[in-house]
N, C-alpha and C positions, 0 to 999 in steps of 0.2 A: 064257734066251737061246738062238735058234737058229743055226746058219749062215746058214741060210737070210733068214732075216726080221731080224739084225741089232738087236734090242732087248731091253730088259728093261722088267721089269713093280715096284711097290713093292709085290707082294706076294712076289717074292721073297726081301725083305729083311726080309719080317715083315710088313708094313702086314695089317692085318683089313677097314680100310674099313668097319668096321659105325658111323659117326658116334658114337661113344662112346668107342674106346678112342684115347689119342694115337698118329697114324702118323705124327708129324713124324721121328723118330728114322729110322723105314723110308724115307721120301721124302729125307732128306739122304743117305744111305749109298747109296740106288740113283742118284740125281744124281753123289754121287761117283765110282763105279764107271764110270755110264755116259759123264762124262767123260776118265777114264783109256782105259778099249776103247774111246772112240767110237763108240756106242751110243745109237739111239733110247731112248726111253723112252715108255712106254702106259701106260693110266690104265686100271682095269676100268670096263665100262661100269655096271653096276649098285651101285657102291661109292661108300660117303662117307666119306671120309679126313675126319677130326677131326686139326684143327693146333690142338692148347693152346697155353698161353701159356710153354712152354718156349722159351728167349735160342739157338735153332736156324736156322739161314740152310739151304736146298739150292740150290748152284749148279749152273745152266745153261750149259750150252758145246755141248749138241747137240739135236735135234730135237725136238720132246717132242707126241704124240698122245694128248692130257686126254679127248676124244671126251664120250662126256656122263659122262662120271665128275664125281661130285661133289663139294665140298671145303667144310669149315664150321670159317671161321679165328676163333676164340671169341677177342675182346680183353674179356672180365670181369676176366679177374687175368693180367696180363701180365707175365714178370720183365723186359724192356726195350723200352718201346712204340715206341723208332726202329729196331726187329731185322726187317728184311726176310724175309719168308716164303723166297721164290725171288726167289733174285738171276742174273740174267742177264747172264755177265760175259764180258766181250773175253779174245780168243786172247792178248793181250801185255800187258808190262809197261809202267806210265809211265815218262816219264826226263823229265830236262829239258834243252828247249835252249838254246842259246847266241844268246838274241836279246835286246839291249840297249835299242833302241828301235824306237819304230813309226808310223807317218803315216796319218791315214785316206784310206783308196780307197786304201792300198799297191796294187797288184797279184801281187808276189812277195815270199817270205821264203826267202832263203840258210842254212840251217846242216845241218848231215850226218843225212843220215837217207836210208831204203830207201820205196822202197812212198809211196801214201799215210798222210798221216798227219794226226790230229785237232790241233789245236792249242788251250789255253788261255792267256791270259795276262792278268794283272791290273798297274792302277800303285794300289797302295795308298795315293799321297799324295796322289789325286785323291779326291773323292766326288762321285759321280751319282745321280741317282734319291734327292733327298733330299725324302724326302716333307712333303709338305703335308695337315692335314688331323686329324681324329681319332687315326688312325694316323702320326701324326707321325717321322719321326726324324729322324740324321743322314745318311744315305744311305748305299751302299754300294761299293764300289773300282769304279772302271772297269774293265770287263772287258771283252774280243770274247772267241768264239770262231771257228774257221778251220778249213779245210783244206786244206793244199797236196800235190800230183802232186809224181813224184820228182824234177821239175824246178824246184820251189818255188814253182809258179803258186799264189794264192790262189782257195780256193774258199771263199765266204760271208762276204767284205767283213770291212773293218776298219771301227770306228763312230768310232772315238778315234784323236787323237792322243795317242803316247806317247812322251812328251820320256826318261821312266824305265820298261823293265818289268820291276816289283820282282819279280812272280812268273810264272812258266811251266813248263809241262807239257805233255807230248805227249806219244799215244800211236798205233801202228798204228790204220787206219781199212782196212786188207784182211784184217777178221776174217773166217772163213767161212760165208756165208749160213747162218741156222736160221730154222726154220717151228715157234713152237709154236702147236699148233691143240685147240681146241674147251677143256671143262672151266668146269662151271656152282660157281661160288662165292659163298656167302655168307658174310657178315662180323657176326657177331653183336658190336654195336656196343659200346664203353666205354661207361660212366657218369660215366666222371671229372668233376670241378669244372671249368663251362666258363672255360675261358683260356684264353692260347697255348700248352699243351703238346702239339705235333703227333704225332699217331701215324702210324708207318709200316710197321705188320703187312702187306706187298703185294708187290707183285710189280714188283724195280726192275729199265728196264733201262738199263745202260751198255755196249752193246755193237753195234757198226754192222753192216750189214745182217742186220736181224731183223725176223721178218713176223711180229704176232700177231693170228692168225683165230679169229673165232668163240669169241669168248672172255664169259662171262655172267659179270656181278657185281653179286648184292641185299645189299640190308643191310637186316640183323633186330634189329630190340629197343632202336631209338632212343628215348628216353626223353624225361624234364620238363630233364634235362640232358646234356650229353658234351661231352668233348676236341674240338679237329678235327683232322680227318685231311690228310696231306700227299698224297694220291692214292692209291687203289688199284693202277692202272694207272701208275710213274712212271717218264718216259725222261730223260734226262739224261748229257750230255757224250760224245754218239754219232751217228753220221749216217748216214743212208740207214735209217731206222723206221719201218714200217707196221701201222698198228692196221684193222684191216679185218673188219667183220662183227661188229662186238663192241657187244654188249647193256650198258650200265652203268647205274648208279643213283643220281642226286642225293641229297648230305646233306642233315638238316636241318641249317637254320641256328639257331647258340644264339648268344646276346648275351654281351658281357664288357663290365669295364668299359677306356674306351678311356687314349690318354695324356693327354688333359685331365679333369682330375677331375671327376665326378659324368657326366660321358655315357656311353652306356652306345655299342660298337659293334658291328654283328655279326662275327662270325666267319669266314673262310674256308675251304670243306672242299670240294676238288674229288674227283672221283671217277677225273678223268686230267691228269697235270700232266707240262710237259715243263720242262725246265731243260737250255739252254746247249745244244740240239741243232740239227746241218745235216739239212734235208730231213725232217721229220717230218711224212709223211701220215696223214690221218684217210679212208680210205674206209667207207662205210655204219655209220658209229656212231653208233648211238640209246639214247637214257636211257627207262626203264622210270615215272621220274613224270612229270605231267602240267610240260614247258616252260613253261609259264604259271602253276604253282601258283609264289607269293612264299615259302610257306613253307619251300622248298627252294634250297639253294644253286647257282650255277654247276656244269657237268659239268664244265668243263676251262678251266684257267688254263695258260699259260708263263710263263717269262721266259727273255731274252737269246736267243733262238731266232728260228733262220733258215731262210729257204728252204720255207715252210710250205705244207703243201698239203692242205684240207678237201675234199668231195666226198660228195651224196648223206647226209648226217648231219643229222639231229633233236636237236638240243638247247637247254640254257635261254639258254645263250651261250656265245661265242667270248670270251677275256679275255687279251689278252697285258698283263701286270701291270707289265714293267720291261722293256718293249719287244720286239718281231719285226722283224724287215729280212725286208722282201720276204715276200709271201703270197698266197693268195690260197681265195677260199670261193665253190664254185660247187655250186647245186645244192640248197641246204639250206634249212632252217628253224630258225631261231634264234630263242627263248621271250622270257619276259619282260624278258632284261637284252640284249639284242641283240647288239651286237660292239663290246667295249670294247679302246681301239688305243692304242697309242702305240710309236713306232719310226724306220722307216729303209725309204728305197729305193720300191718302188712293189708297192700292196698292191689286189688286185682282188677284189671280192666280183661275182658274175656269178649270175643268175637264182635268186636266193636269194629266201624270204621271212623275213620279220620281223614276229615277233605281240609289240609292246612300244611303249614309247612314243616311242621315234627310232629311227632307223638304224644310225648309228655315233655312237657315244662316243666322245671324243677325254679319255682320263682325266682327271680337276681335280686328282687329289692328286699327278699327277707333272708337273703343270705343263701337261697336254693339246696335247703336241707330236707331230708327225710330222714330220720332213724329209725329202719326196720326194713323191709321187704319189698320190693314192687316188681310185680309178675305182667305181661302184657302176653296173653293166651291166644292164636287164632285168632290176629286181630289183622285188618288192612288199611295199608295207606297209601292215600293218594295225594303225594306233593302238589301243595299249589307252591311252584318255585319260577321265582325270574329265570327266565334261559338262557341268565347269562352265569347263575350260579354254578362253579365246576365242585362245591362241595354240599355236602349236607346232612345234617346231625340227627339220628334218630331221638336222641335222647337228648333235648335243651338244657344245660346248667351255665352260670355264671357268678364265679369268685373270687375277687381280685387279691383275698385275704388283706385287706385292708382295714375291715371295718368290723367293730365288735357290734353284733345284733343281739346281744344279751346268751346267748348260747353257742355251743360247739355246731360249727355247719361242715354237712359234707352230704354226699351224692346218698343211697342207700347201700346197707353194709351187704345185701343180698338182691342183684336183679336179673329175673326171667324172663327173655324174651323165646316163649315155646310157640310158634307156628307168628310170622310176619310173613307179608304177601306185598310186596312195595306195587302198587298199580301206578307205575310211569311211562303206559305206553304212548301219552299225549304230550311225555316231555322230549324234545329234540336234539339237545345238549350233548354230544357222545364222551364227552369230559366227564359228565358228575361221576361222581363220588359219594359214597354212602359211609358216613361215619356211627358208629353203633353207638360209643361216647363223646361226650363233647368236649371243646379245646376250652376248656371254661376259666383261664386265666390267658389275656394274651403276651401278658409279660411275667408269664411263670418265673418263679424262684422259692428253693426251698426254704427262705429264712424269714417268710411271709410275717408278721404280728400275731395273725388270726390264720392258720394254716387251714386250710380244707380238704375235709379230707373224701377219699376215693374208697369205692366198694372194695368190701374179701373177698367176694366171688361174683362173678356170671355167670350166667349158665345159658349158653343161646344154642335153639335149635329151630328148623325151617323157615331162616330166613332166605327173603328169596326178592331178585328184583325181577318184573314182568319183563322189561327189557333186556337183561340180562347184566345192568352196573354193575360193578366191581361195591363191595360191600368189605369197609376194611375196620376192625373194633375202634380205631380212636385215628387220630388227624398226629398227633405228638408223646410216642411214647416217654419222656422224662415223663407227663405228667399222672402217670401210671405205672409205676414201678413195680407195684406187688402183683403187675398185670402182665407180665412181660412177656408169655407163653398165650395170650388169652386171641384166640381165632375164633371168628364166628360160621360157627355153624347152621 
């Protein structure tokens, strides 16, 4: 470390960086250091820091310049596969406040605190999000999260009402801005028995405003089997995160078997996941496999996460898994699973393309609800469809109204499709059909248990198929009644 230039290096703590010897030991002890002095940290350019599978964490609290330094996180023999490589951690501690209940759309929360501040809180005697489907379960606590000014304004909406909240947490959200930039990683992948035991050998952050650029991540040595992974890239319960200029890599996908006996499901293994965070942008972030190959999984899943904002980004898909409030995706290409939704508030997808078989998915196994808005602006699609399909949905939902998911589900009360360009001039079918809404019960009936419910309005303008299909708003008008006049334009 100089006066001058204010950083250290993990070679002065030891690291060799020759990919062979372990420099985890070196990279936690200079993390340490450099968060006591408040100290950059640098990575040598021509060095590859080998991370074994030593139960070692290096925390983040300042700056960090990886440049094209290398790094090769070896999960073969790991002594604890949920042990975060680099954790990326807030200036403060949590506490909890003094908040008894809660109204959805509150606008303030009252209890003593400085500054901004995150907020969590759960009624654990509620369950939401109780899935349907292979993945079946019992659902999980109702949660928001928030953030309120030291006035107690709310920032990022309540979704629930909460008559009791069993549990809450806060913590400062005026940690001080870090930039970690550049640093090419690979992850020489497990072998483990595929099931759900998630690895989390990566890089988590919890800690608000943090910008990570230019950040590269392959994975080497995926096998006939492996574990899945819970992200490389993982943010969680932090606001104001910027992933910008960063290269990632699709898992493959391995099958288990699911919760009904004898099916088998696949697996989930994102390469960026966010969990419980405000304001998490994606600028220019592109996956290294081919968007369109099936054999690989999603880039990037959330859940509970707000205020979302994509831009300029290539990947296989957008997945908010247990809901996003408020989003929006302008600019991009999304592969073969397109933009799977469900949530809160008003979510816009703007001059995006889509190389898959619909648009948006409205999920089936959480009941394929949105309550609020989705606008699809100026955007193209190019079906990948069997040629023997003579129908086809622009808008995915499925609800048999059979099954209680802890909430009221239906399609969105308000949706905008202002400028669609359908690019099918490589499909040969002179049959198809273009359905605007989807046939999302096949054995409709209106005296359902859990009835689903359909949009107040649409509003479509510039749709258009390159071929010239025939483009008709729904496949079965019963199950669109208050739609009955609705043509697309």
């Amino acid at each position: 470390m100089t006066a001058e230039k204010r950083y250290v290096t993990y070679e002065k703590f030891g690291a060799i960086g020759d990919g062979v010897t372990d420099d985890m030991p070196a990279i936690v002890a200079c993390h340490a250091y450099a968060n006591e002095h408040g100290l950059d940290v640098v990575g040598r350019e021509d060095a590859n820091y080998y991370i074994g599978g030593k139960d070692l964490t290096a925390v983040i609290k300042t700056n960090v310049r990886w440049g094209g330094a290398h790094f090769t996180v070896d999960d073969r023999n790991v002594e604890r596969i949920t042990q975060s490589c680099f954790y990326v951690a807030p200036d403060g501690e949590r506490f909890t406040p003094d908040i008894v209940s809660l109204r959805r759309g509150q606008e303030r929360v009252d209890f003593p605190h400085e500054g901004n501040v995150y907020v969590r809180v759960y009624n654990q005697n509620r369950p939401v999000y109780i899935r349907k489907g292979l993945n079946k379960n019992n659902g999980t606590p109702a949660s928001d999260c928030f953030a309120i000014d030291a006035e107690g304004n709310v920032t990022g909406s309540i979704n629930w009402d909460y008559e009791t909240v069993t549990d809450a947490y806060a913590i400062s959200a005026d940690d001080t801005p870090i930039v970690i930039e550049g640093g090419i990683f690979t992850t020489i992948a497990n072998a483990q028995p595929s099931f759900y035991n998630y690895h989390s050998r990566n890089i988590s952050v919890t800690r608000s405003h943090v910008t990570v650029r230019g950040l590269t991540h392959y994975i080497a040595g995926e096998g006939e089997q492996g574990a899945p992974y819970s992200g490389f890239l993982t943010v969680s319960e932090a606001m104001d995160v910027t992933l910008e200029d960063c290269l990632m890599t699709a898992h493959k996908t391995y099958w288990t078997e699911s919760k009904i006996p004898g099916k088998q499901v696949p697996m989930g293994s994102y390469d960026i996941s966010a969990t419980a965070v405000i304001g998490l942008r994606l600028i220019r972030v592109r996956q290294t496999t081919d968007i369109s190959d099936k054999r690989y999984w999603g880039l990037m899943g959330s859940n509970f996460s707000k205020n979302f904002y994509m831009e300029d980004c290539v990947m296989s898909r957008f997945d908010a898994h247990m809901g996003v409030t408020n989003g929006q995706i302008k600019h991009c290409r999304l592969g073969h699973m397109g933009t799977n939704l469900i949530g809160f508030g008003e979510f816009l997808i703007e001059g995006t393309t889509f190389v898959c078989s619909r648009t948006v998915t409205l999920r089936p196994d959480y009941g394929s609800f949105f309550h609020g808005k989705v606008t699809l602006k100026d955007c193209v699609w190019i079906p990948t469809l069997d040629e023997s399909r003579v129908g086809a949905e622009i808008l995915k939902a499925q609800n048999e109204g059979d099954h209680d998911f802890g909430y009221e589900c239906g399609m969105p009360d308000t949706i905008v499709i202002d400028g669609l360009l359908i690019d099918d001039s490589h499909l040969t079918n002179p049959e198809l059909v273009y359905y605007l809404l989807p046939d999302y019960d096949a054995e409709f009936a209106p005296d359902k248990p859990y009835p689903y419910g359909t949009p107040k309005q649409v509003i479509t303008k510039g749709i258009r198929s390159l071929a010239g299909r025939k483009i008709l708003p729904f496949r079965k008008p019963e199950q669109y009644p208050a739609l009955s006049g609705l043509t697309v334009g």
